[in-house]
C-alpha positions as CSV (number, residue, x, y, z in Angstrom):
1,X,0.0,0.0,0.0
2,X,2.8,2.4,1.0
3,X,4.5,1.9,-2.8
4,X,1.1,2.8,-4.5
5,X,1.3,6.0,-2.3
6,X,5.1,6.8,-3.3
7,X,4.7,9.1,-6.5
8,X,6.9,9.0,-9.6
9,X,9.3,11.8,-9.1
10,X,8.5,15.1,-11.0
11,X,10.3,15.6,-14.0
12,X,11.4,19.1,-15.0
13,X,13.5,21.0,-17.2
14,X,14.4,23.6,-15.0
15,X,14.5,23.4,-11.2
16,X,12.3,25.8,-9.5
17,X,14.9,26.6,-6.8
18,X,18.4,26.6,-8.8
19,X,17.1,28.2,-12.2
20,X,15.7,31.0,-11.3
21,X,16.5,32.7,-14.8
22,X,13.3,30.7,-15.7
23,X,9.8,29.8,-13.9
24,X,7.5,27.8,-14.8
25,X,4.9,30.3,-16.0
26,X,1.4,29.0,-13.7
27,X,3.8,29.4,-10.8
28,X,3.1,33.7,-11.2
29,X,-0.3,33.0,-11.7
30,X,-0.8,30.7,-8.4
31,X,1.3,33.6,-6.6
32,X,-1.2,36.5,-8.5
33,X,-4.2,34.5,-7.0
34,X,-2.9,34.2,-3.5
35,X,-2.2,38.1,-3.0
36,X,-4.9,39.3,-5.2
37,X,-7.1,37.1,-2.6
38,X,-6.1,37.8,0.5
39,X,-5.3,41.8,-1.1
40,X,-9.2,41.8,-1.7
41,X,-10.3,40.0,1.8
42,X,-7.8,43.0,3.5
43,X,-9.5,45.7,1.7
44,X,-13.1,44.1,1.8
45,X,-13.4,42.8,5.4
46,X,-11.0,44.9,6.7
47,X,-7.7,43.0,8.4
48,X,-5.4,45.6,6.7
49,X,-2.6,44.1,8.5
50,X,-2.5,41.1,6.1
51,X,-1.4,44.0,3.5
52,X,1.8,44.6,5.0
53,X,2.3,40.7,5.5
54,X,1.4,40.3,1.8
55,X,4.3,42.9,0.8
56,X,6.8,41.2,3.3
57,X,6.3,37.9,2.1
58,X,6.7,39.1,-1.6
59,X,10.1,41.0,-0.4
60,X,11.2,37.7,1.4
61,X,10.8,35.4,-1.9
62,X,12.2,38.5,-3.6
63,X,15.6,38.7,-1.9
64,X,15.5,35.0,-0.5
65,X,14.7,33.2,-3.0
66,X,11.5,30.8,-4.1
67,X,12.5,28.6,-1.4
68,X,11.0,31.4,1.1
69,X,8.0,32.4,-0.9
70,X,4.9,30.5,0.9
71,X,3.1,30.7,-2.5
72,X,5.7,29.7,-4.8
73,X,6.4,26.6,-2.2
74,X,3.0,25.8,-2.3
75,X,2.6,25.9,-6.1
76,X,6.2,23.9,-6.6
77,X,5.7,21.2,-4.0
78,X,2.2,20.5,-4.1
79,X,0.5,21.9,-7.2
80,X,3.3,21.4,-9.7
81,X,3.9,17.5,-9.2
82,X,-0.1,16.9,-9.4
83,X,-0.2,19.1,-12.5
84,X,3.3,18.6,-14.6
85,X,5.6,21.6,-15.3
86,X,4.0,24.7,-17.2
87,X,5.6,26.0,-20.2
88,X,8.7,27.6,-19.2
89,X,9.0,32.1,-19.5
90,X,11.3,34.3,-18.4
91,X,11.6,35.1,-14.7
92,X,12.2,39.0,-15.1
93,X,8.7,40.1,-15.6
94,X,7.1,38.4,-13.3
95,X,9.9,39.7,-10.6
96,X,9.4,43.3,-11.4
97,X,5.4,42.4,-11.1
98,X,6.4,41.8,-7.9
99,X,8.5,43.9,-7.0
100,X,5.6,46.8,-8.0
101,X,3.1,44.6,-5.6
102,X,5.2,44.8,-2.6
103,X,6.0,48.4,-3.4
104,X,2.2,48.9,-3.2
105,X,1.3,46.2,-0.6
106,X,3.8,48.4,2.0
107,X,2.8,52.0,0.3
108,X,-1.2,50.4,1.4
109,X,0.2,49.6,4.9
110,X,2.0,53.1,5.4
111,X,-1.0,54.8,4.6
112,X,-3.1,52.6,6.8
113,X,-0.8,53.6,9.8
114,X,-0.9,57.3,8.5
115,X,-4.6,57.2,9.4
116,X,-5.3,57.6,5.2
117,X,-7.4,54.5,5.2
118,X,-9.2,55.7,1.8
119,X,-5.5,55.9,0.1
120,X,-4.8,52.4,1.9
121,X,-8.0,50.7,0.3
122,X,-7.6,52.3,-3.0
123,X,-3.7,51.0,-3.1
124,X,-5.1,47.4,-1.5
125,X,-7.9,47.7,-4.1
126,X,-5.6,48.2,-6.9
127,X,-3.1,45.3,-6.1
128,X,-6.1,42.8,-5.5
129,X,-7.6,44.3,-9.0
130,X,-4.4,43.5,-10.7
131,X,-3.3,40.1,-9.0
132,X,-6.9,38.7,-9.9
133,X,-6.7,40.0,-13.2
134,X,-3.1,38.0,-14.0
135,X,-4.3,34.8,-12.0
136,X,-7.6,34.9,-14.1
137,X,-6.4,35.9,-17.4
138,X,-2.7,35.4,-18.1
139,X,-2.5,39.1,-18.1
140,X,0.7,40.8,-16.0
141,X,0.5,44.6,-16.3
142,X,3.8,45.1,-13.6
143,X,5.2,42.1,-16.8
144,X,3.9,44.8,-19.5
145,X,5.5,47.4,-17.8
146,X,8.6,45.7,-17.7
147,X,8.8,44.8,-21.5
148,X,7.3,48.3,-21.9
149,X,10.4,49.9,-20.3
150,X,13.1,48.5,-22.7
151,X,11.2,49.9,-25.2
152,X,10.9,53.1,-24.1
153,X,14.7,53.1,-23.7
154,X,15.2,51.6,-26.8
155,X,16.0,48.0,-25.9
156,X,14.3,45.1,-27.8
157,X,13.4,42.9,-25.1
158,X,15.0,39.5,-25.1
159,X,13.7,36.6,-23.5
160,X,16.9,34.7,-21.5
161,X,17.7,31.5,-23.3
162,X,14.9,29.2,-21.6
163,X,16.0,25.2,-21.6
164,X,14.1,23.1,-24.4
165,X,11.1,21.4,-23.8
166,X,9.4,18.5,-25.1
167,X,7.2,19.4,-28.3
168,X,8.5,22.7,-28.7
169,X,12.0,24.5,-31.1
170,X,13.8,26.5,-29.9
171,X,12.3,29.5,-32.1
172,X,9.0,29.0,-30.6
173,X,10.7,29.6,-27.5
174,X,12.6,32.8,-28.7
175,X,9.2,34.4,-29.9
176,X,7.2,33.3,-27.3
């Protein structure tokens, strides 16, 4: 009984914890759901103090690394083996993303403890808005923004070489 229970071991092409020029591209998503979320129960309900805990826990997986990120553990260790890897994307847009979130999340908080609970809810409001909208749809505006920026200074942006993946060349990988 205990060997039925034993799973085959995940196969990926890129480790979730080592490569981090690369994620697996529902792992953004999984994180956009969790913050949008709670983002929305903060500004809804009103516990603003998961805001600032929100923003932490983005600047932790930020500067830590994945392995510190209670989303991205989550969404490697439990969703990701019952799913399979995602196609693979680059790992800079989603960072800036957020990196912008926590910016906001702690803006939200200071204005919270500034007593400018209207400016907190409508920063809260717009983080939730925008997480919900990436988890639900695939669109990233804090992503857009950052491909958006090497435009504006006149920088093509280019993907980092991602690893290859089964059923897919490596110039669909370029353009994607």
């Amino acid at each position: 009984m205990l060997s039925e229970m034993k799973r085959e071991p995940v196969v990926r092409a890129a480790d979730p914890y080592r490569d981090t020029d690369v994620v697996d591209a529902r792992a953004p998503r999984s994180v956009q759901a969790f913050v949008g979320v709670l983002s929305l129960l903060a500004v809804m309900i009103g516990p603003w103090w998961l805001l600032p805990l929100l923003g932490l826990q983005l600047v932790v997986g930020l500067t830590l690394g994945r392995r510190w990120c209670l989303p991205c553990l989550f969404y490697f260790e439990v969703l990701q083996p019952r799913l399979g890897e995602g196609p693979l994307e680059d790992a800079r847009p989603p960072r800036f993303a957020n990196m912008v979130g926590a910016a906001f999340l702690l803006a939200a908080s200071a204005a919270y403890l500034g007593g400018w609970t209207q400016l907190g809810t409508v920063l809260g409001a717009l983080v939730a808005a925008l997480a919900l909208l990436a988890a639900a749809t695939g669109f990233c505006a804090g992503c857009t923004a950052f491909k958006l920026g090497y435009r504006l200074t006149g920088r093509p942006f280019v993907s980092c070489p991602l690893p290859p993946q089964p059923g897919r060349t490596t110039q669909a990988l370029t353009n994607a």
